[in-house]
C-alpha positions as CSV (number, residue, x, y, z in Angstrom):
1,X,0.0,0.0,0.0
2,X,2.9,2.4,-0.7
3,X,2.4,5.3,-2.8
4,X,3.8,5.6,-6.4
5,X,5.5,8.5,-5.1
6,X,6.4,7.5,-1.6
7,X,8.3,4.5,-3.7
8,X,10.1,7.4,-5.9
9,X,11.3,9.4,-2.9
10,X,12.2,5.9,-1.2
11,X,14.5,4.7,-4.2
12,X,16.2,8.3,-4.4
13,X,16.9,8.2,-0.4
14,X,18.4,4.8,-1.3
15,X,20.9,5.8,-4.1
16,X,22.2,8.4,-1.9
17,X,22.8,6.0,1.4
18,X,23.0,2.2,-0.4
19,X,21.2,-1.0,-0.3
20,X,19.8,-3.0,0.9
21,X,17.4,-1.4,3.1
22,X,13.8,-1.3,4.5
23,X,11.3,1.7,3.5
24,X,8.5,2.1,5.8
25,X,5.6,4.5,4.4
26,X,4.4,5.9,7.6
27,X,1.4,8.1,5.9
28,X,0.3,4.4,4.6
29,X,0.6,2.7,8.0
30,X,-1.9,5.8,9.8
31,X,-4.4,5.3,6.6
32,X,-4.6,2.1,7.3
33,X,-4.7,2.2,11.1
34,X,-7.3,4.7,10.8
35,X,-9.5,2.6,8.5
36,X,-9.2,0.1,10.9
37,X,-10.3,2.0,13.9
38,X,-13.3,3.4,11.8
39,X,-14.4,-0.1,11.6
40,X,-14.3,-0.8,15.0
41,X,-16.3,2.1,16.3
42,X,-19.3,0.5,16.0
43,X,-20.9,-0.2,19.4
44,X,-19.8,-3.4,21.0
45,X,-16.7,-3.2,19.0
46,X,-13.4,-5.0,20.5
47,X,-10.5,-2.5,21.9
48,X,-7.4,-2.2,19.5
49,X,-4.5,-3.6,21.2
50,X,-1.0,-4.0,18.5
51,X,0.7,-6.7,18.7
52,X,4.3,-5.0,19.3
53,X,6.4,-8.3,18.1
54,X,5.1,-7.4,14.6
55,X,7.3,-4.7,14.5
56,X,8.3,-2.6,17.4
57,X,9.8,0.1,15.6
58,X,10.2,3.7,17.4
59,X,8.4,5.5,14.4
60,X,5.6,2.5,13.6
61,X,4.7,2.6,17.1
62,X,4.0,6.1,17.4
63,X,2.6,6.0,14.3
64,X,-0.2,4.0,15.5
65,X,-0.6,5.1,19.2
66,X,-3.3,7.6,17.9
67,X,-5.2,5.0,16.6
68,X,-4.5,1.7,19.2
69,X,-6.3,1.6,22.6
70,X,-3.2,-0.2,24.2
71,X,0.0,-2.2,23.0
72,X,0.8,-5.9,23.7
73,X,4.3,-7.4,24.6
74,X,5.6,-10.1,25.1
75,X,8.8,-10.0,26.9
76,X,10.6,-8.0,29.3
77,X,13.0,-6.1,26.5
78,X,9.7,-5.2,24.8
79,X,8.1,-4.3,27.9
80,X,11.3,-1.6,28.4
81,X,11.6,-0.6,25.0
82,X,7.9,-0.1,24.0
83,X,7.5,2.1,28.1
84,X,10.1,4.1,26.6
85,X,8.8,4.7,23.8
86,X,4.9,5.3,24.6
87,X,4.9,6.2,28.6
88,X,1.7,6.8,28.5
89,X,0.0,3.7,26.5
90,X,-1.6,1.3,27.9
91,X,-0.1,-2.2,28.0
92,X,-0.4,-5.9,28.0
93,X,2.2,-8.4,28.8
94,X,1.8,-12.0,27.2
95,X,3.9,-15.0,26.5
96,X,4.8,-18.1,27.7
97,X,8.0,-18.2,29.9
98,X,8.2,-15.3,31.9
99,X,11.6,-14.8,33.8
100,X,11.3,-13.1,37.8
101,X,13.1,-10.0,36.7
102,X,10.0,-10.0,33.8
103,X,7.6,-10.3,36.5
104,X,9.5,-7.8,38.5
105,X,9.0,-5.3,35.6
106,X,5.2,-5.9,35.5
107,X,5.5,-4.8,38.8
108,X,7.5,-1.9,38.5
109,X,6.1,0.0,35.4
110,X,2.3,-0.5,36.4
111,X,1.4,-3.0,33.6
112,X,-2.2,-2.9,33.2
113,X,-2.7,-5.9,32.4
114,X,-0.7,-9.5,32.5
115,X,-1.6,-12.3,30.4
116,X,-0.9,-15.5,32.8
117,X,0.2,-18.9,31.1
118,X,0.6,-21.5,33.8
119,X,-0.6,-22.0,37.7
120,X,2.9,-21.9,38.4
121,X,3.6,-18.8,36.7
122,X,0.4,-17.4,38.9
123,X,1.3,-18.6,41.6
124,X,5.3,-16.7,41.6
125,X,3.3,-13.6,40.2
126,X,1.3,-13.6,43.3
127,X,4.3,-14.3,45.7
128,X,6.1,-11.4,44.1
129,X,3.3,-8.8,44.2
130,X,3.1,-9.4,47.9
131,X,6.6,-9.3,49.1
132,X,6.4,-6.2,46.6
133,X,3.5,-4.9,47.4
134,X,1.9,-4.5,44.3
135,X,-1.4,-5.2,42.9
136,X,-2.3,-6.3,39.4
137,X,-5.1,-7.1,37.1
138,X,-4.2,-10.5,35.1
139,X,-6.1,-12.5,32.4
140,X,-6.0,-16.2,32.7
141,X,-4.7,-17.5,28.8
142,X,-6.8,-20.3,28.0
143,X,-5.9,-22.9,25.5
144,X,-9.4,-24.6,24.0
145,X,-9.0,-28.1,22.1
146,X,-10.5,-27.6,18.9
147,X,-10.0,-28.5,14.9
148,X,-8.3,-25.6,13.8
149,X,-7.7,-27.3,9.9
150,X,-6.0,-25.0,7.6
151,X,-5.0,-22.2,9.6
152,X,-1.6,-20.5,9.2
153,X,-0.6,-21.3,12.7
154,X,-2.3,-23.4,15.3
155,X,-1.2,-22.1,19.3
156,X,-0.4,-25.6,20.6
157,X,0.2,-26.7,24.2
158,X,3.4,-24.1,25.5
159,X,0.5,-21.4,24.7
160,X,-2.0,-20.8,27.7
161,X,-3.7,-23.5,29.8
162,X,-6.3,-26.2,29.1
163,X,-9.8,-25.6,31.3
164,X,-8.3,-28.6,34.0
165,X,-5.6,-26.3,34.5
166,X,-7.5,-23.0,34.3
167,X,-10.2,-24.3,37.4
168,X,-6.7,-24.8,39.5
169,X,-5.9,-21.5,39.2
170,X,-8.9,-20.1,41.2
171,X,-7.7,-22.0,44.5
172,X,-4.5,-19.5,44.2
173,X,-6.6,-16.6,43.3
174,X,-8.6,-17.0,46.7
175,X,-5.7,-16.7,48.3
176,X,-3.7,-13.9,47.1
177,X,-6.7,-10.7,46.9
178,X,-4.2,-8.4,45.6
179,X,-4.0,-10.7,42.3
180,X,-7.6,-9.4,40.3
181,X,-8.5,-11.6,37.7
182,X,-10.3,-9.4,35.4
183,X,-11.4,-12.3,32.4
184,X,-9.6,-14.2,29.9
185,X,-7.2,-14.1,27.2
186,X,-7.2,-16.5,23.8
187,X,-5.4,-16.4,20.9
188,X,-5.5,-19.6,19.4
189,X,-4.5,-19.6,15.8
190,X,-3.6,-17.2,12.9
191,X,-4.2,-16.7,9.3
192,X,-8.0,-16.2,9.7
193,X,-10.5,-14.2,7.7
194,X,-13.3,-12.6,9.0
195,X,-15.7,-15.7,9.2
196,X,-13.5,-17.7,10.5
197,X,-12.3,-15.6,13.4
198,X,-15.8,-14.8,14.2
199,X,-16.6,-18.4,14.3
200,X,-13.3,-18.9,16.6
201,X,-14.4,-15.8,18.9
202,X,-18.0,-16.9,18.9
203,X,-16.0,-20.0,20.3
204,X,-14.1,-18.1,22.9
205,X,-16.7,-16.3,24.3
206,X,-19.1,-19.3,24.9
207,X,-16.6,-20.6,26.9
208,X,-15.5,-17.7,28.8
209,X,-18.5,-16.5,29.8
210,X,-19.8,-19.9,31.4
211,X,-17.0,-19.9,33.2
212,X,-16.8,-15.9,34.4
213,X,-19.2,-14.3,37.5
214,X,-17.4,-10.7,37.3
215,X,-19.6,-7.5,37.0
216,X,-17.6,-6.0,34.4
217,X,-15.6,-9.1,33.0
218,X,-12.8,-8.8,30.1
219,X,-12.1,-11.2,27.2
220,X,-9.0,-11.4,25.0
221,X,-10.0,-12.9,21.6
222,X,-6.9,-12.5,20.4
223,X,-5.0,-11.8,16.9
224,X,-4.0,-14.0,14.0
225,X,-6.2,-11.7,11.1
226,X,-5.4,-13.1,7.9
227,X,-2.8,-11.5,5.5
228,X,-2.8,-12.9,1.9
229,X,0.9,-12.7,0.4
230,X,0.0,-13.2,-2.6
231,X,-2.2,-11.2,-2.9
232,X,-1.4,-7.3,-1.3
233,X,-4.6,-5.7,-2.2
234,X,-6.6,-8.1,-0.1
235,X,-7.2,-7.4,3.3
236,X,-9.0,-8.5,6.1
237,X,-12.9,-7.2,6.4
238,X,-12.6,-5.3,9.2
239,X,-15.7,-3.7,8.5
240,X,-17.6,-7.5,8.8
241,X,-15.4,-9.0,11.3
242,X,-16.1,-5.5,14.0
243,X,-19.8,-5.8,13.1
244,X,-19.8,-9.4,13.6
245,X,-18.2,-9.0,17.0
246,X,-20.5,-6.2,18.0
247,X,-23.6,-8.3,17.6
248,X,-22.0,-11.0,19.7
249,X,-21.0,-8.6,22.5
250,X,-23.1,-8.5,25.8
251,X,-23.4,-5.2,27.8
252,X,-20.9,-4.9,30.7
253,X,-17.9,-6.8,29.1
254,X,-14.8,-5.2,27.6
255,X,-13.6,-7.4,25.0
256,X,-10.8,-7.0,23.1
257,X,-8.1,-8.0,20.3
258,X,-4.5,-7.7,19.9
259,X,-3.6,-7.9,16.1
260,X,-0.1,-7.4,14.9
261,X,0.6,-8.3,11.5
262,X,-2.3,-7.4,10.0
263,X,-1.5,-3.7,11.1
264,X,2.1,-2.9,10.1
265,X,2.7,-5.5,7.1
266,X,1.5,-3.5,4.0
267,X,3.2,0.0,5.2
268,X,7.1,-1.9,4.7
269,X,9.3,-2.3,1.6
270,X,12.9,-4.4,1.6
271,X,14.2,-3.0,-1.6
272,X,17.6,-4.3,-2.6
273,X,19.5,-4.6,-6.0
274,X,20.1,-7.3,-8.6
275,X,24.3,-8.4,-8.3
276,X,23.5,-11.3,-10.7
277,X,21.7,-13.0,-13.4
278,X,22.1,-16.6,-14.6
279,X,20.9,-19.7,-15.5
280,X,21.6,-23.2,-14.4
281,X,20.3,-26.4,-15.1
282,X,17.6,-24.5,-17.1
283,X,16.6,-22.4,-14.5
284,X,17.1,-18.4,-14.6
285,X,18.3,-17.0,-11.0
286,X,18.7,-13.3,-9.9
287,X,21.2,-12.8,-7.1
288,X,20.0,-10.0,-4.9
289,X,22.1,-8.1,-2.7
290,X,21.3,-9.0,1.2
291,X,19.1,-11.7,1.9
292,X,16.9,-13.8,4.1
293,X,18.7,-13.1,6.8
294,X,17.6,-9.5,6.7
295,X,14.0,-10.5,5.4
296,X,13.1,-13.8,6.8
297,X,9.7,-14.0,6.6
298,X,9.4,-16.1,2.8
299,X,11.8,-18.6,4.8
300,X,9.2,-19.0,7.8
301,X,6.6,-18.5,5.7
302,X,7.3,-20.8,2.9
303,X,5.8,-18.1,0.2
304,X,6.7,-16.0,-2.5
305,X,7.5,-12.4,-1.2
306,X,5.3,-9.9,-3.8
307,X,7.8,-7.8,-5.2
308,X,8.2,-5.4,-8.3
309,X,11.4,-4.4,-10.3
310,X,12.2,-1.3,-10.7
311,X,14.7,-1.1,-14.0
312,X,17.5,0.6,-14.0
313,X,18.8,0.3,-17.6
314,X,22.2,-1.1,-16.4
315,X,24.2,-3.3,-19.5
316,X,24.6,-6.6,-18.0
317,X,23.3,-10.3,-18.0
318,X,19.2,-10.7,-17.8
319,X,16.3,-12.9,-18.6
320,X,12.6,-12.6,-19.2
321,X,12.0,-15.9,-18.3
322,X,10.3,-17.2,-14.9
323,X,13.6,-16.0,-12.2
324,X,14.4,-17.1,-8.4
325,X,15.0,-14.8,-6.6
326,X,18.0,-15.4,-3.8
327,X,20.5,-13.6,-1.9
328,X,24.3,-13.6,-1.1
329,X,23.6,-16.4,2.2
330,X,25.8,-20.0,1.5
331,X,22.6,-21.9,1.9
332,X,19.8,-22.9,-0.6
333,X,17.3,-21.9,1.8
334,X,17.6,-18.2,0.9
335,X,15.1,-18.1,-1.4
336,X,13.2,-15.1,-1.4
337,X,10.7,-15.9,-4.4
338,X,10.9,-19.4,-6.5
339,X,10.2,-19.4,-10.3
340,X,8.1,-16.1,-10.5
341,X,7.6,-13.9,-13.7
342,X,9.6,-10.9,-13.2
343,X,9.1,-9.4,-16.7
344,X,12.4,-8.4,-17.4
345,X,15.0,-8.5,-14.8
346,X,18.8,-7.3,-15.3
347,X,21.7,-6.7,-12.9
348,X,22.0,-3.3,-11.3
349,X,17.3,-3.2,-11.5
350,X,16.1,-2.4,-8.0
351,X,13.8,-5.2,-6.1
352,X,11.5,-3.7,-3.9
353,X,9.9,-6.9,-1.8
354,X,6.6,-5.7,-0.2
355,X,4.8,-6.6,2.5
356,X,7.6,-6.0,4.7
357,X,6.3,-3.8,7.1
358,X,6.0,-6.9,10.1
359,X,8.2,-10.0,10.9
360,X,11.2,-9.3,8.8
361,X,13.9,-7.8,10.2
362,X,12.8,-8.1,13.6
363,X,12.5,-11.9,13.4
364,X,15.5,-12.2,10.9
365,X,19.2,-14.2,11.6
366,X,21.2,-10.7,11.0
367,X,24.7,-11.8,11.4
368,X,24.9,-14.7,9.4
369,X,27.6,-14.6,7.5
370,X,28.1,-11.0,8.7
371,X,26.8,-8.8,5.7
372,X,25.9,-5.2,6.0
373,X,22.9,-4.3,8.1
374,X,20.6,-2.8,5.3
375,X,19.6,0.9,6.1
376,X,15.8,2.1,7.1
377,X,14.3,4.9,5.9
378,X,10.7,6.4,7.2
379,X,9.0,8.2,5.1
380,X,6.0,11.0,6.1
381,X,6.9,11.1,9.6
């Protein structure tokens, strides 16, 4: 969803300070934040929550705060970076695994809410907010059994509790007051459109709510809104899926949802250039400065990262023909795109991958190999 002319200024910025490097249209991330806060104003409507581990960013995060109702993190170097970064926003700390000092931090900055995995993790939560002091609002993570067939990613066992495990937990809440349990959390898979997920968070709050006696209780439903790589115009109804929800809400709850990708993906570019053409064994290959291990997610993924070329009109080898697309890593696995058409591709042509506005650098194996970082550039500020 970068403009024409956003991707101009972008690939002059670039010949001035070298490739690689990741382009983040910032004007295109608040248009699309804002469309998605539209259509959840409805009544009934879940809060907006960002999943920070998309991309944490300093500029993408305060690029959406005007338009998110809290941030999610998931680990205690999130939990410091994003606090420094928004003081003021409201936040949510999930994830399996969390360390004492993480707990500690909770604590300390005032989370507002904590997303609780385990008994045991309750159970040193509530040991520490008494010799501490503190008090604090949790959500216990639940972890339904279900068919979840064709679905991107499926939260399996390390990811919240199973109801046996969930009804031990209240035995602990008796005893420690200061610990509030405010409702539940689930996020139980990803990759859904709109149907779906209302089918899954119809699912949810069935079984939440036969389970919860609070006045005002809270509900979690998650993330996991489908992204289609391969195709960039199509995004998630949020229109359908908010007034979907809406109907299904019930006066007195706050119910909520913590997207990530499906916020900051389309506002990113990795744009790189071509250092090779060839072909071998009757296949064409374009060898791209960089690589996977700055933009991971077709790796992880196992897709084709969308992409257009951007010629350049440099003399040098080039094909027409269907071209994978790889980078500079020893390894056969750095494939960023396998037997696409490219039109025509030459060495020194720009490659500007999109869709790389969430889980590329951040998730990516950066020295490998020990290549250049690629730069980053934000546009509209």
């Amino acid at each position: 969803m970068i403009t024409d002319d956003a991707r101009e200024r972008a690939v002059a910025l670039i010949e001035d300070e070298g490739l690689p490097a990741f382009v983040y249209d910032l004007r295109a991330l608040r248009s699309h934040a804002a469309s998605i806060r539209e259509a959840l104003s409805v009544p009934g409507a879940p809060e907006l929550y960002y999943a920070a581990k998309a991309n944490a960013e300093a500029p993408v995060l305060r690029a959406l705060e005007p338009y998110v109702d809290g941030i999610e993190v998931a680990s205690g170097g999130e939990l410091d970076h994003v606090h420094r970064i928004l003081p003021d926003a409201r936040l949510a700390f999930g994830g399996p695994g969390k360390t004492d000092p993480e707990l500690a931090s909770i604590l300390r900055l005032g989370v507002d809410c904590v997303h609780v995995e385990s008994p045991y993790e309750l159970t040193r939560l509530a040991t520490l907010a008494r010799e501490t002091g503190h008090e604090v609002d949790v959500l216990l993570r639940v972890n339904l059994a279900g068919r979840r067939d064709g679905v991107a990613l499926a939260m399996s066992g390390p990811f919240g509790m199973d109801p046996e495990a969930i009804e031990s937990c209240r035995e602990i809440l008796a005893a420690a007051p200061w610990i509030r349990l405010k409702g539940f959390h689930a996020h139980l898979a990803s990759g859904l459109e709109a149907p779906e997920m209302l089918q899954q968070s119809e699912e949810i709050l069935a079984w939440a709510r036969a389970r919860l006696d609070l006045p005002t209780p809270e509900i979690n439903l998650g993330g996991g809104m489908a992204v289609d790589y391969s195709d960039p115009g199509r995004l998630f109804d949020w229109t359908a899926y908010a007034k979907g929800i809406a109907e299904l809400a019930l006066p007195g709850e706050t119910l909520r949802i913590e997207p990530g990708r499906a916020m900051s993906v389309y506002c990113g570019w990795y744009v790189t250039d071509v250092l090779d053409v060839k072909r071998a064994h009757g296949e064409w290959y374009a060898i791209l400065r960089g690589g996977t291990m700055h933009l991971r997610t077709p790796v992880t993924k196992q897709h084709d990262q969308p992409f257009v070329v951007i010629p350049q009109n440099a003399p040098g080898p080039a094909t027409t023909e269907p071209v994978t697309l790889v980078g500079q890593l020893c390894t056969p696995k750095d494939v960023f795109a396998r037997s696409v058409p490219a039109g025509r591709i030459a060495v020194g042509d720009i490659v500007a991958f999109a869709m790389a506005g969430a889980y590329a650098w951040n998730i990516s194996h950066h020295d490998f190999l020990m290549h250049p970082k690629p730069g980053f550039h934000y546009l509209n500020a």
